[in-house]
PDB file of N, CA, C and O in Angstrom:
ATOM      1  N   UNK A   1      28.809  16.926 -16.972  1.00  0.00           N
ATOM      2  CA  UNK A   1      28.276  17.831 -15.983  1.00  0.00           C
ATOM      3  C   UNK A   1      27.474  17.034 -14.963  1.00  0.00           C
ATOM      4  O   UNK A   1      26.507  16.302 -15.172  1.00  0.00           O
ATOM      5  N   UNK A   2      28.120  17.351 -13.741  1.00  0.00           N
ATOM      6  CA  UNK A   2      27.135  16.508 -12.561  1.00  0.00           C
ATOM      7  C   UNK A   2      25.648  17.101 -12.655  1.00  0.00           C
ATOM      8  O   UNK A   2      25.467  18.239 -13.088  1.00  0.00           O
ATOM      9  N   UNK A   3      24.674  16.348 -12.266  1.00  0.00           N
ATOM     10  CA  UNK A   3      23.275  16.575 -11.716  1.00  0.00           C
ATOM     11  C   UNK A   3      22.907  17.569 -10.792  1.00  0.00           C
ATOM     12  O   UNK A   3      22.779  16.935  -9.745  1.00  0.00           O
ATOM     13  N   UNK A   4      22.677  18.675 -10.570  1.00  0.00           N
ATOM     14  CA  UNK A   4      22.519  19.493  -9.211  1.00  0.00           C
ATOM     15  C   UNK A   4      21.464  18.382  -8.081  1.00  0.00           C
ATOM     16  O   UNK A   4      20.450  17.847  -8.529  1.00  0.00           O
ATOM     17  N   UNK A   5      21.772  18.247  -7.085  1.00  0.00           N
ATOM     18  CA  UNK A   5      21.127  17.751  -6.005  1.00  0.00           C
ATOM     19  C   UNK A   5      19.571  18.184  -5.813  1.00  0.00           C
ATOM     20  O   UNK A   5      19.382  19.368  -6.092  1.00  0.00           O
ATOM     21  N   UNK A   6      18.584  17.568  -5.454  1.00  0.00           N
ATOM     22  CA  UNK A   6      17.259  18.195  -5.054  1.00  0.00           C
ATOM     23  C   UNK A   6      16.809  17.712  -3.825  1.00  0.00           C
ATOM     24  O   UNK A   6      17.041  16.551  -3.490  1.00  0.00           O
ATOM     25  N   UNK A   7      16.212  18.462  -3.146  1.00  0.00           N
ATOM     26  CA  UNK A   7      15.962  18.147  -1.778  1.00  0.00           C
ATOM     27  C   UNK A   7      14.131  17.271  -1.565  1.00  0.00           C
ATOM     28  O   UNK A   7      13.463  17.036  -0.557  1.00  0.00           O
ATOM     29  N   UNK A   8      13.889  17.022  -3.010  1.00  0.00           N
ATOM     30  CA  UNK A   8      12.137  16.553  -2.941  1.00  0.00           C
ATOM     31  C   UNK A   8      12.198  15.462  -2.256  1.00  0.00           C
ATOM     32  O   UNK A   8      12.927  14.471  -2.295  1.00  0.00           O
ATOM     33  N   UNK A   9      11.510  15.720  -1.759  1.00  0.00           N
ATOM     34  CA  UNK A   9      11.135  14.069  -0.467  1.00  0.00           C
ATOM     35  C   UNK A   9       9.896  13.279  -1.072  1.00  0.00           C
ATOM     36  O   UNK A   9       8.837  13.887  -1.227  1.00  0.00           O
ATOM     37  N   UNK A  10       9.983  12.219  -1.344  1.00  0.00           N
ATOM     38  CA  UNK A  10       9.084  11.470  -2.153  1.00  0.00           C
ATOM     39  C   UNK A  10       8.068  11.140  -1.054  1.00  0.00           C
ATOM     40  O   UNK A  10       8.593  11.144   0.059  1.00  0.00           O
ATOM     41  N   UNK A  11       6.957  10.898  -1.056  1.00  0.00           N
ATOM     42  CA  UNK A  11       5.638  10.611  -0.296  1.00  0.00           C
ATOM     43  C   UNK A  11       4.929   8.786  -0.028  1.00  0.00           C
ATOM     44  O   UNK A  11       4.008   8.358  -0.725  1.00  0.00           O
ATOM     45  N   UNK A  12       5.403   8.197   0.765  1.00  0.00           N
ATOM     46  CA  UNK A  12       4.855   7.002   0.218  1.00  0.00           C
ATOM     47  C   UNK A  12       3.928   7.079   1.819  1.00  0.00           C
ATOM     48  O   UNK A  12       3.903   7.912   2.724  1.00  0.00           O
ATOM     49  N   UNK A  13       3.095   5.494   1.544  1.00  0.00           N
ATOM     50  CA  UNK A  13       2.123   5.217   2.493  1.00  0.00           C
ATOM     51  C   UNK A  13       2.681   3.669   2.120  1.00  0.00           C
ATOM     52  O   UNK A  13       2.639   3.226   0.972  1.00  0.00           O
ATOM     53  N   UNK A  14       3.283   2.812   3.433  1.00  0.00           N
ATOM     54  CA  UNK A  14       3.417   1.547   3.172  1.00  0.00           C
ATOM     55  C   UNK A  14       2.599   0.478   3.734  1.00  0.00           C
ATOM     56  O   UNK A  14       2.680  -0.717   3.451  1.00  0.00           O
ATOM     57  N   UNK A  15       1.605   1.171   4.765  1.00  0.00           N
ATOM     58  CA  UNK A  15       0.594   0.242   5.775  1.00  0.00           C
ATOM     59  C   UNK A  15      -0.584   0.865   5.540  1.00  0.00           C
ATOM     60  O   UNK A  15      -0.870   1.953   6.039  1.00  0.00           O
ATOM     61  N   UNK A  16      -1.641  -0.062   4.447  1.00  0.00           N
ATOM     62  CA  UNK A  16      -3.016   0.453   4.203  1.00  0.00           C
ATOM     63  C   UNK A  16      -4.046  -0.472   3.843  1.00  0.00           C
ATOM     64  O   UNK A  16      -3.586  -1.287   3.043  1.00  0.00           O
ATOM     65  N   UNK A  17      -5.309  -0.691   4.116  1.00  0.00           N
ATOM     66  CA  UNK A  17      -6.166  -2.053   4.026  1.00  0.00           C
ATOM     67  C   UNK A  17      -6.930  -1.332   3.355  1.00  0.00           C
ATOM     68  O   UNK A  17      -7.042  -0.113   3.486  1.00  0.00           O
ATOM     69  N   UNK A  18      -7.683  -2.222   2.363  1.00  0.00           N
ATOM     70  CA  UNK A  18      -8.565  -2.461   1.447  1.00  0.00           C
ATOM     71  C   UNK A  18      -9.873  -3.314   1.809  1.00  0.00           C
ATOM     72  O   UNK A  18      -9.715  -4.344   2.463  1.00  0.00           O
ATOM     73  N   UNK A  19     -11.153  -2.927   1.410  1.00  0.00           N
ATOM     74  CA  UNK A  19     -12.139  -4.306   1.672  1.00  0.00           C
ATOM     75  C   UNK A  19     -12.203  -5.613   1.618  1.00  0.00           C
ATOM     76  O   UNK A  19     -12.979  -6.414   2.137  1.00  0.00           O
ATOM     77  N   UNK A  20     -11.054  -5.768   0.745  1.00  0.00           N
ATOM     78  CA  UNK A  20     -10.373  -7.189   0.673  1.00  0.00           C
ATOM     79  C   UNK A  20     -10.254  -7.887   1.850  1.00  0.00           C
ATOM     80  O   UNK A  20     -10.451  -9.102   1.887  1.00  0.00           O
ATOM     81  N   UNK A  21      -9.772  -6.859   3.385  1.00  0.00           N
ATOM     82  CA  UNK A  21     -10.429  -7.481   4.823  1.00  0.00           C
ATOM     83  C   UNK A  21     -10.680  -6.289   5.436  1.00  0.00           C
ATOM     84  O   UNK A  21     -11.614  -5.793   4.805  1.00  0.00           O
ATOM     85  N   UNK A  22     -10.322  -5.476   6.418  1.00  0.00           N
ATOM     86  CA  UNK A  22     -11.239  -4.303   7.425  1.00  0.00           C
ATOM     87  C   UNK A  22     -10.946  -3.095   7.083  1.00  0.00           C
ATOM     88  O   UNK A  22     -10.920  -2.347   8.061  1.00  0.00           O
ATOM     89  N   UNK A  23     -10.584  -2.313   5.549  1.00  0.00           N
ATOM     90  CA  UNK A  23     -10.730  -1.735   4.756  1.00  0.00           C
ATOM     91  C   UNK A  23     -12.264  -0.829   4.579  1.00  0.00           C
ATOM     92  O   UNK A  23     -13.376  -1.352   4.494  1.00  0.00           O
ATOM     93  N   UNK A  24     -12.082   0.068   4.563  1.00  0.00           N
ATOM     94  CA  UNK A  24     -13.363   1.284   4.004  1.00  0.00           C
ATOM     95  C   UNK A  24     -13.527   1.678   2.833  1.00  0.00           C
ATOM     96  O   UNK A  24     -14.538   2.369   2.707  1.00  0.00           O
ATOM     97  N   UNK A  25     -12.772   1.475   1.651  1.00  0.00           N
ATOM     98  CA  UNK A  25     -12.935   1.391   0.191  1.00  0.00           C
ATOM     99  C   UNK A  25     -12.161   0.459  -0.421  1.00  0.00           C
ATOM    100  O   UNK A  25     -11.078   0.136   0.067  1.00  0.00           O
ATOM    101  N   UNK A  26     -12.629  -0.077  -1.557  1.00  0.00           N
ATOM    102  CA  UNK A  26     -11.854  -0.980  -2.358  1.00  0.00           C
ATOM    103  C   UNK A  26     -10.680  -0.786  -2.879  1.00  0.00           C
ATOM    104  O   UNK A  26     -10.235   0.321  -2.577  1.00  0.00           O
ATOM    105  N   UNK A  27     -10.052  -1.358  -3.485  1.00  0.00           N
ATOM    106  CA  UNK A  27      -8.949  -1.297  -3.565  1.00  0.00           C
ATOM    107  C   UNK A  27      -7.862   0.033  -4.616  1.00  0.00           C
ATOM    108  O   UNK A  27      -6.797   0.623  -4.434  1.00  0.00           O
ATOM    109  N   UNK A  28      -8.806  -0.012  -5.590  1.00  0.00           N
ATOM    110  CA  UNK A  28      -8.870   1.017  -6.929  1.00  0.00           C
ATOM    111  C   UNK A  28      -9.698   2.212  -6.253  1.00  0.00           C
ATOM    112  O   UNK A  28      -9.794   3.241  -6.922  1.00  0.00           O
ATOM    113  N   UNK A  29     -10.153   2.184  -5.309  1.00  0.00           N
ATOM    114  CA  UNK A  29     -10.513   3.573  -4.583  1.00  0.00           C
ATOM    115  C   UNK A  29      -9.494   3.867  -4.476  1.00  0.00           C
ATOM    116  O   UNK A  29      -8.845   4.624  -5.197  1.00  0.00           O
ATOM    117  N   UNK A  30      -9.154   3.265  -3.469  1.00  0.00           N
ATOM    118  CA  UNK A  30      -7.519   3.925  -2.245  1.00  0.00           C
ATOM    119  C   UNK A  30      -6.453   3.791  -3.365  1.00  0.00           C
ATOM    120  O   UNK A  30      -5.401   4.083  -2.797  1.00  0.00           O
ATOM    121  N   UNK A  31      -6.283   3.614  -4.157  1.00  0.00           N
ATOM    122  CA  UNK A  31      -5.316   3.304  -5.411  1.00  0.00           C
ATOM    123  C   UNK A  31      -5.601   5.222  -5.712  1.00  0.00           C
ATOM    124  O   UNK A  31      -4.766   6.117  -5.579  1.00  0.00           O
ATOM    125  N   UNK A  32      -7.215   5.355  -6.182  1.00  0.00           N
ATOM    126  CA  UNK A  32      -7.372   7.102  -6.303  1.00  0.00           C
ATOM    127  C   UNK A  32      -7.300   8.382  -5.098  1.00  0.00           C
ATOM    128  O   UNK A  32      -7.176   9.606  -5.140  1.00  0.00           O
ATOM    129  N   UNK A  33      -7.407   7.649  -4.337  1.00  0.00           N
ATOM    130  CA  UNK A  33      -6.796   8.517  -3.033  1.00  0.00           C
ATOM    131  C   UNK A  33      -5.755   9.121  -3.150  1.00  0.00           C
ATOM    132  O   UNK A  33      -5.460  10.302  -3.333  1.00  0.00           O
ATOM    133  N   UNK A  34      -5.011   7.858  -2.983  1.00  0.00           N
ATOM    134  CA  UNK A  34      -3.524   8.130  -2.577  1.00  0.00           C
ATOM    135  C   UNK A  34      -2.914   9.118  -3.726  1.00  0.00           C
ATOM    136  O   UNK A  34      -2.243  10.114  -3.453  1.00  0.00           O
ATOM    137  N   UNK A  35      -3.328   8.590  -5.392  1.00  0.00           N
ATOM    138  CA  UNK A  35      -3.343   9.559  -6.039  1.00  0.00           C
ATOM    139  C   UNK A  35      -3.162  11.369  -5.699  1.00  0.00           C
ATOM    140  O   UNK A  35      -2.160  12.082  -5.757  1.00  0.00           O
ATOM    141  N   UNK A  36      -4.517  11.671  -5.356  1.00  0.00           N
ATOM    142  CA  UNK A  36      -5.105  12.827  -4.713  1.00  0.00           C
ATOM    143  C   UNK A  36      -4.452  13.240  -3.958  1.00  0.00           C
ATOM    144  O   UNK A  36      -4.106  14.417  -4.061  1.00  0.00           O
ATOM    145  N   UNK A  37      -3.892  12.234  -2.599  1.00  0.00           N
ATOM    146  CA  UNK A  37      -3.058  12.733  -1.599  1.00  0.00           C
ATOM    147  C   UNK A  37      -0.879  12.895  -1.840  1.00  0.00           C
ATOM    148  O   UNK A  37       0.013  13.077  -1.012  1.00  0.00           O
ATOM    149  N   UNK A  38      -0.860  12.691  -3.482  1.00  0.00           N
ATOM    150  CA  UNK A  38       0.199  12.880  -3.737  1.00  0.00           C
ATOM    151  C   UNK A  38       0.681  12.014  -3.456  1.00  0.00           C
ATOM    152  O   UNK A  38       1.796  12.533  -3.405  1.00  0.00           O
ATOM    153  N   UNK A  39       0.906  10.757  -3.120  1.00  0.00           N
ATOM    154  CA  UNK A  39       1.547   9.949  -2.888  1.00  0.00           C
ATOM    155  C   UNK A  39       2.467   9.243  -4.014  1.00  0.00           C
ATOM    156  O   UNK A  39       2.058   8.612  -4.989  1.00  0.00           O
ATOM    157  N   UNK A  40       3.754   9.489  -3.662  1.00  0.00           N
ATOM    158  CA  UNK A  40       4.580   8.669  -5.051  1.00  0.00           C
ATOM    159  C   UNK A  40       4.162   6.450  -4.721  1.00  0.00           C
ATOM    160  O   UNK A  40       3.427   5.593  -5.211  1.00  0.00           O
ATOM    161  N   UNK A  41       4.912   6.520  -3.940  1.00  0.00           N
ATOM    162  CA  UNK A  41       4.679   4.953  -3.710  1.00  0.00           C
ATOM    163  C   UNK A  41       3.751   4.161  -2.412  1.00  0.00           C
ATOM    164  O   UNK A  41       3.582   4.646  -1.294  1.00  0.00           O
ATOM    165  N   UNK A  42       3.292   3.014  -2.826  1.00  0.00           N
ATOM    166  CA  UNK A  42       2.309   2.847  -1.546  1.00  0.00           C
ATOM    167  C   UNK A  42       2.085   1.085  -1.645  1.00  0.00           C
ATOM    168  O   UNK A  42       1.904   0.561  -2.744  1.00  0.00           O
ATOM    169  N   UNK A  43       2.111   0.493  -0.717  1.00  0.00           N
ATOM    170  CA  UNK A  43       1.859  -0.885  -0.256  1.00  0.00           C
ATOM    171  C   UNK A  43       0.447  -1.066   0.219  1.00  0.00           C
ATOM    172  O   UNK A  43       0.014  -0.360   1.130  1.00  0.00           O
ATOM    173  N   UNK A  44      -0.482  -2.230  -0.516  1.00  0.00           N
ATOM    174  CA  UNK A  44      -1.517  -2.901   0.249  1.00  0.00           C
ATOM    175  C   UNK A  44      -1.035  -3.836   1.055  1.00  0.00           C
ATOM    176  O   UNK A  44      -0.304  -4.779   0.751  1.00  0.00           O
ATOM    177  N   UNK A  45      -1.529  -3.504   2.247  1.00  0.00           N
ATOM    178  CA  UNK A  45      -1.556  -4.672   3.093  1.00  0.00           C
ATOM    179  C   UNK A  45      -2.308  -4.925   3.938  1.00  0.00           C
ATOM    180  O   UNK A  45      -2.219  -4.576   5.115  1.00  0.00           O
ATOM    181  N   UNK A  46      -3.577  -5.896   3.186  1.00  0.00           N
ATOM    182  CA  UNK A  46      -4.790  -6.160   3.760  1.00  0.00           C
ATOM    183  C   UNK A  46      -4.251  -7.541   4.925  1.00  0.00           C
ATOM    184  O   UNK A  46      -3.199  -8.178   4.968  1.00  0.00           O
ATOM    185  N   UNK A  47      -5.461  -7.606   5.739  1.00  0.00           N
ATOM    186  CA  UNK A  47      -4.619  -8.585   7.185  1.00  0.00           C
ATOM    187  C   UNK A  47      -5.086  -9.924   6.103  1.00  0.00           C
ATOM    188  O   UNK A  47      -6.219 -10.202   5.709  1.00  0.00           O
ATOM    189  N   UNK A  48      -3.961 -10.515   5.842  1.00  0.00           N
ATOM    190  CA  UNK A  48      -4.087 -12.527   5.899  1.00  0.00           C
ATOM    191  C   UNK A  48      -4.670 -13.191   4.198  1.00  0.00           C
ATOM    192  O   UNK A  48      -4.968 -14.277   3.701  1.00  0.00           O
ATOM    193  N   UNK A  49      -4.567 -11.570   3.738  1.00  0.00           N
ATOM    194  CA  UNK A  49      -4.637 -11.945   2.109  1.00  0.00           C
ATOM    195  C   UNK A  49      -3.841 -10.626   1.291  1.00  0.00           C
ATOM    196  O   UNK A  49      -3.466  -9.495   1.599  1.00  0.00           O
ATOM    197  N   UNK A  50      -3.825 -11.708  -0.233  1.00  0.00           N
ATOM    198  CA  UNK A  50      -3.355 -10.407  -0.881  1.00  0.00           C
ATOM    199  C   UNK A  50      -4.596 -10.839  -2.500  1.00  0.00           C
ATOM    200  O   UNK A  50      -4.424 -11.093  -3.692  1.00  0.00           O
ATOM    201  N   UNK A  51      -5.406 -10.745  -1.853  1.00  0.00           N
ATOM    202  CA  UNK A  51      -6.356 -10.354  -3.009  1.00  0.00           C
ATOM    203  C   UNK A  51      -7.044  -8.948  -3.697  1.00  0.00           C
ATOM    204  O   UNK A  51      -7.728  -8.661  -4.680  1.00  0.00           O
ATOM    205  N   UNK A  52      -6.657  -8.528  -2.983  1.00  0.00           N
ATOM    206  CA  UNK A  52      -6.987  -7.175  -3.518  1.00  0.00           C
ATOM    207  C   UNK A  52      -5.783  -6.762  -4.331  1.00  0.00           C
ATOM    208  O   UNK A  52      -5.952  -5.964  -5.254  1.00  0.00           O
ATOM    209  N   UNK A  53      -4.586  -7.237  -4.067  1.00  0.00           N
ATOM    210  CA  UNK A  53      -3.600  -6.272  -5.398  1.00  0.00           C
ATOM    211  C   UNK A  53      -3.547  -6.010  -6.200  1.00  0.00           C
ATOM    212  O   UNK A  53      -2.978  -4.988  -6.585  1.00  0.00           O
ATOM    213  N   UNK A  54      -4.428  -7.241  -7.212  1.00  0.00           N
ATOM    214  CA  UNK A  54      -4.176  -6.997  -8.425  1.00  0.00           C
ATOM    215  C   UNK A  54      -4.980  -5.943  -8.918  1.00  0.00           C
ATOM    216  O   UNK A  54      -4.634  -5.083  -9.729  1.00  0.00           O
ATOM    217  N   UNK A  55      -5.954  -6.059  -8.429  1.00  0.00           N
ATOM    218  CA  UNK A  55      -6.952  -4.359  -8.744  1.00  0.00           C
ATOM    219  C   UNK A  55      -6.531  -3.122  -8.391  1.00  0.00           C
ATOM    220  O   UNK A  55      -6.990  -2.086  -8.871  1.00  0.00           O
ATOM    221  N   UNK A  56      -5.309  -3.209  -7.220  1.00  0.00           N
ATOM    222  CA  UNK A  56      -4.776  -2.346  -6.475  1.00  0.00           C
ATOM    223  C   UNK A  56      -3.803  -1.613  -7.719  1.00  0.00           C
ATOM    224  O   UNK A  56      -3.740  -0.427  -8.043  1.00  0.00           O
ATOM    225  N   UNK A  57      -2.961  -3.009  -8.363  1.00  0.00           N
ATOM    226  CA  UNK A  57      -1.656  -2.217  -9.083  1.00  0.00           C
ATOM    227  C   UNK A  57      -2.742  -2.223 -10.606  1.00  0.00           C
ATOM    228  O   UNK A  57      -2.348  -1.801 -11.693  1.00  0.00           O
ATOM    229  N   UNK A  58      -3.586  -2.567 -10.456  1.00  0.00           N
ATOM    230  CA  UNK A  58      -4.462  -2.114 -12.378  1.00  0.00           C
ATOM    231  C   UNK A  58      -4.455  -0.345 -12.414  1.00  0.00           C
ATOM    232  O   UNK A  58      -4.017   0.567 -13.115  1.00  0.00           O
ATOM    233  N   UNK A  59      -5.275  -0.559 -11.122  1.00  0.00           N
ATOM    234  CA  UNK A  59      -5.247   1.155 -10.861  1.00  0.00           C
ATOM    235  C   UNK A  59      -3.933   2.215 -10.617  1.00  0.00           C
ATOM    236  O   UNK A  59      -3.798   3.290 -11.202  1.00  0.00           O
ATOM    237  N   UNK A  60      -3.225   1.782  -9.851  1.00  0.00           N
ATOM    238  CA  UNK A  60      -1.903   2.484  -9.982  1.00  0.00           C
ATOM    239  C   UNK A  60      -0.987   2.531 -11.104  1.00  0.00           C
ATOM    240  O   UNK A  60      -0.233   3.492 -11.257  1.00  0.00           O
ATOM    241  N   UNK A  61      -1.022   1.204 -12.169  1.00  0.00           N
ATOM    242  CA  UNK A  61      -0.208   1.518 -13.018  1.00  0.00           C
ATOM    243  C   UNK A  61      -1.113   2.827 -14.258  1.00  0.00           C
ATOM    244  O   UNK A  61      -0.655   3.292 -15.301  1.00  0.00           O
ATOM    245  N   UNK A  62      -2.184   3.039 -13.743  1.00  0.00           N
ATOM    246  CA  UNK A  62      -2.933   4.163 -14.700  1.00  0.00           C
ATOM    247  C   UNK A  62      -2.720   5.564 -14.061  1.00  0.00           C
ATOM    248  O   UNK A  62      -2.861   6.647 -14.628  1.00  0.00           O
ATOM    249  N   UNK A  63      -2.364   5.345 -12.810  1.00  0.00           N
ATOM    250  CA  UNK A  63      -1.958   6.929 -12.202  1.00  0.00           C
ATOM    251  C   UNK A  63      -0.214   7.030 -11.805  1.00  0.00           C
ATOM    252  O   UNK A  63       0.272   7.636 -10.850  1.00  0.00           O
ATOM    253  N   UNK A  64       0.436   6.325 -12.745  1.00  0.00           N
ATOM    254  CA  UNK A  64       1.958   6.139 -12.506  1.00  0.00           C
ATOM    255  C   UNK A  64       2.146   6.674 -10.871  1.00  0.00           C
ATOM    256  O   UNK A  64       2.407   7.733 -10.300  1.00  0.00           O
ATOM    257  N   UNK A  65       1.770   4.905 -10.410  1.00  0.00           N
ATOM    258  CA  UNK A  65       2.147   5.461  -8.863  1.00  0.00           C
ATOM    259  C   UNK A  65       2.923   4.038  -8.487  1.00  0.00           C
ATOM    260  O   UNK A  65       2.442   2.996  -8.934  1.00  0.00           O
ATOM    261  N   UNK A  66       3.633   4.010  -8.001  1.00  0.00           N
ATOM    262  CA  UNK A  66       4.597   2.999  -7.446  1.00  0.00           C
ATOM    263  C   UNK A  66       3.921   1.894  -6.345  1.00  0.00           C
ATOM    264  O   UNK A  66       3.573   2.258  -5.222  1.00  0.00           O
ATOM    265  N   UNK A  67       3.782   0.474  -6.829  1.00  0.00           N
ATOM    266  CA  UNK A  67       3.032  -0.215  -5.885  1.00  0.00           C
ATOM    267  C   UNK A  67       3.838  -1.352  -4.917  1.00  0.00           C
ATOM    268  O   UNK A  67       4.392  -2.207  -5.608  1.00  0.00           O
ATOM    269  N   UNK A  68       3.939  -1.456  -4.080  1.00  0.00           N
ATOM    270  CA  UNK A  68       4.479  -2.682  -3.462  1.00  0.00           C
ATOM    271  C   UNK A  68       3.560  -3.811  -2.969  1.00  0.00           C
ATOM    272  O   UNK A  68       2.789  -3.545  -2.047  1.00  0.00           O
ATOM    273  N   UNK A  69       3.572  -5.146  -3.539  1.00  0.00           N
ATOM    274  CA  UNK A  69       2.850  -6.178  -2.804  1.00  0.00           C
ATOM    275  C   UNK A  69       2.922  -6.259  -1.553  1.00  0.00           C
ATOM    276  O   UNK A  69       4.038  -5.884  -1.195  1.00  0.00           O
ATOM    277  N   UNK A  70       2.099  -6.652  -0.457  1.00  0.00           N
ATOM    278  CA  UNK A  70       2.287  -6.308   1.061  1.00  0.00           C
ATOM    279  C   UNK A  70       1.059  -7.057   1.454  1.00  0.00           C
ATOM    280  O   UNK A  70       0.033  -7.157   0.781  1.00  0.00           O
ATOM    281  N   UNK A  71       1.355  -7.708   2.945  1.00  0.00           N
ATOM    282  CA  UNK A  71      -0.101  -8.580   3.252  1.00  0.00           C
ATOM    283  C   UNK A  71       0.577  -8.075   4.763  1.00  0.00           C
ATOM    284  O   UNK A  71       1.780  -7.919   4.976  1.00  0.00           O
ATOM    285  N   UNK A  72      -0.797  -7.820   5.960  1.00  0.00           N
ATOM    286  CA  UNK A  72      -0.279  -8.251   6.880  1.00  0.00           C
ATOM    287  C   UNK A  72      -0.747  -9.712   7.952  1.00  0.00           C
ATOM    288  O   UNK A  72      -1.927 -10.011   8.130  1.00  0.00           O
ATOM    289  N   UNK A  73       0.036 -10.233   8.371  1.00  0.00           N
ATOM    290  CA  UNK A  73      -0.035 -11.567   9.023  1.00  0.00           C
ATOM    291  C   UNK A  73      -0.420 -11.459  10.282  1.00  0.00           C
ATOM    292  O   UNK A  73       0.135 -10.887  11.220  1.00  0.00           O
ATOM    293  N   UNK A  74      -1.976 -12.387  10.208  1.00  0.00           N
ATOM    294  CA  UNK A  74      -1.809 -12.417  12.155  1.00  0.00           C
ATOM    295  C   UNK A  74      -1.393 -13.743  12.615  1.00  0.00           C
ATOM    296  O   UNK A  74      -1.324 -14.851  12.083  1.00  0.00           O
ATOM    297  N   UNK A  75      -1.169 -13.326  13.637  1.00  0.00           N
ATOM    298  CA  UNK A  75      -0.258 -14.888  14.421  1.00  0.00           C
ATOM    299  C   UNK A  75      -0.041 -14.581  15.670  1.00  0.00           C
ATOM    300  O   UNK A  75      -0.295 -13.477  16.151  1.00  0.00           O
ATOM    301  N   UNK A  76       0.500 -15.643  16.351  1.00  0.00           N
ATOM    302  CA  UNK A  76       0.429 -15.730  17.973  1.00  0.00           C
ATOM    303  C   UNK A  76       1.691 -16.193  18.423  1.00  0.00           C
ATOM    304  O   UNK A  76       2.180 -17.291  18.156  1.00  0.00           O
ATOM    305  N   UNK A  77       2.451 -14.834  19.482  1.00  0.00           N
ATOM    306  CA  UNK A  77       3.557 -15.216  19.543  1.00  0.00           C
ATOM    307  C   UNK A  77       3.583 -15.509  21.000  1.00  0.00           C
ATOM    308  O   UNK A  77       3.242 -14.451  21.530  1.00  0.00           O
ATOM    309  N   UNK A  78       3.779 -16.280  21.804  1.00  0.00           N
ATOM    310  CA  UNK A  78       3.726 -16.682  23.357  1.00  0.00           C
ATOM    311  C   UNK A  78       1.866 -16.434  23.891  1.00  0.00           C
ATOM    312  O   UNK A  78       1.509 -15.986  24.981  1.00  0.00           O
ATOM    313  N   UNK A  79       1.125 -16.797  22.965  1.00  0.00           N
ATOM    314  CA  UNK A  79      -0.334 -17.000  23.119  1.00  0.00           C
ATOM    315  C   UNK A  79      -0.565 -15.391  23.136  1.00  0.00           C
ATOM    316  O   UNK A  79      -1.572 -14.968  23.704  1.00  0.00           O
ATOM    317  N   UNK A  80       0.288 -14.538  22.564  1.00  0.00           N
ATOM    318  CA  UNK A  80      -0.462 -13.225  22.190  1.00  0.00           C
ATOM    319  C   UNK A  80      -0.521 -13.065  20.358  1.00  0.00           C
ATOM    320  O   UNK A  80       0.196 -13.394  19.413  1.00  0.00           O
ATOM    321  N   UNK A  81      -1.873 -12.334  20.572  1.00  0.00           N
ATOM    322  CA  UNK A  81      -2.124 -12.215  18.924  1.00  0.00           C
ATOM    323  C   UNK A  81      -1.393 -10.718  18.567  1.00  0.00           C
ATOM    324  O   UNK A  81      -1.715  -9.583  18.919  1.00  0.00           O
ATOM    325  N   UNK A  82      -0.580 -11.067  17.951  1.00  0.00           N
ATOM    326  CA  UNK A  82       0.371  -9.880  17.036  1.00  0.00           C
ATOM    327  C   UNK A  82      -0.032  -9.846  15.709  1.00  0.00           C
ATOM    328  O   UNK A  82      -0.806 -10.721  15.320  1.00  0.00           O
ATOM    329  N   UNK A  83       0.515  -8.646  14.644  1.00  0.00           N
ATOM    330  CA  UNK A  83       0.436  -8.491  13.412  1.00  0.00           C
ATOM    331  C   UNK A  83       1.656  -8.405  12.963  1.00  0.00           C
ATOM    332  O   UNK A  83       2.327  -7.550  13.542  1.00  0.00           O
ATOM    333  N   UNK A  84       2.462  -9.295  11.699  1.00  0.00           N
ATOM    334  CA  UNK A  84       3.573  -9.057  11.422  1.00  0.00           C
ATOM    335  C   UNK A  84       3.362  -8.315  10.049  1.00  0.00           C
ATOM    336  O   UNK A  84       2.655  -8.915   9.240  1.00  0.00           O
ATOM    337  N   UNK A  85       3.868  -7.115   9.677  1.00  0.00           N
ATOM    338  CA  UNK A  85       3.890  -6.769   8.523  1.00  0.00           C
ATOM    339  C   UNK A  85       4.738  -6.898   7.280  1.00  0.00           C
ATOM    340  O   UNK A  85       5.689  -6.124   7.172  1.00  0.00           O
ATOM    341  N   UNK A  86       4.485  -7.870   6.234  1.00  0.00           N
ATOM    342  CA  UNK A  86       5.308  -8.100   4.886  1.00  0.00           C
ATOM    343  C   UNK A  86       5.280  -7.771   3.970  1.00  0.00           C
ATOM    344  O   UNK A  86       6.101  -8.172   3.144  1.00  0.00           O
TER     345      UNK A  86
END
């Protein structure tokens, strides 16, 4: 018997900073946020580090929430400062 189809749209947040750099709560905060705000999956990506993750995914793997490693990069492309996101 096939699966009937469902139309649930999963919730993620993939661009979000932590105090780790210009962040407003730590990392296992926003780990309980996102919680709160339903979010199935979600990426830290503090600018030019990834130190905050591991506190990031301690906390998510306790609220079965889906984590992606993520940093974002600054850099200078023709002497302008851009952000690349990874």
């Amino acid at each position: 018997m096939r699966k009937k189809k469902t139309n649930r749209m999963i919730k993620a947040d993939l661009h979000m900073h932590s105090t780790a750099s210009d962040g407003g709560y730590p990392p296992s905060e926003i780990m309980q946020k996102c919680y709160h705000a339903n979010l199935a999956t979600v990426a830290l990506t503090d600018y030019d580090t990834t130190n905050g993750i591991e506190e990031a995914k301690e906390k998510a793997s306790t609220l079965e929430l889906t984590i992606i490693n993520g940093i974002e990069l600054s850099t200078k492309i023709n002497g302008k400062s851009v952000h690349m996101l990874g």
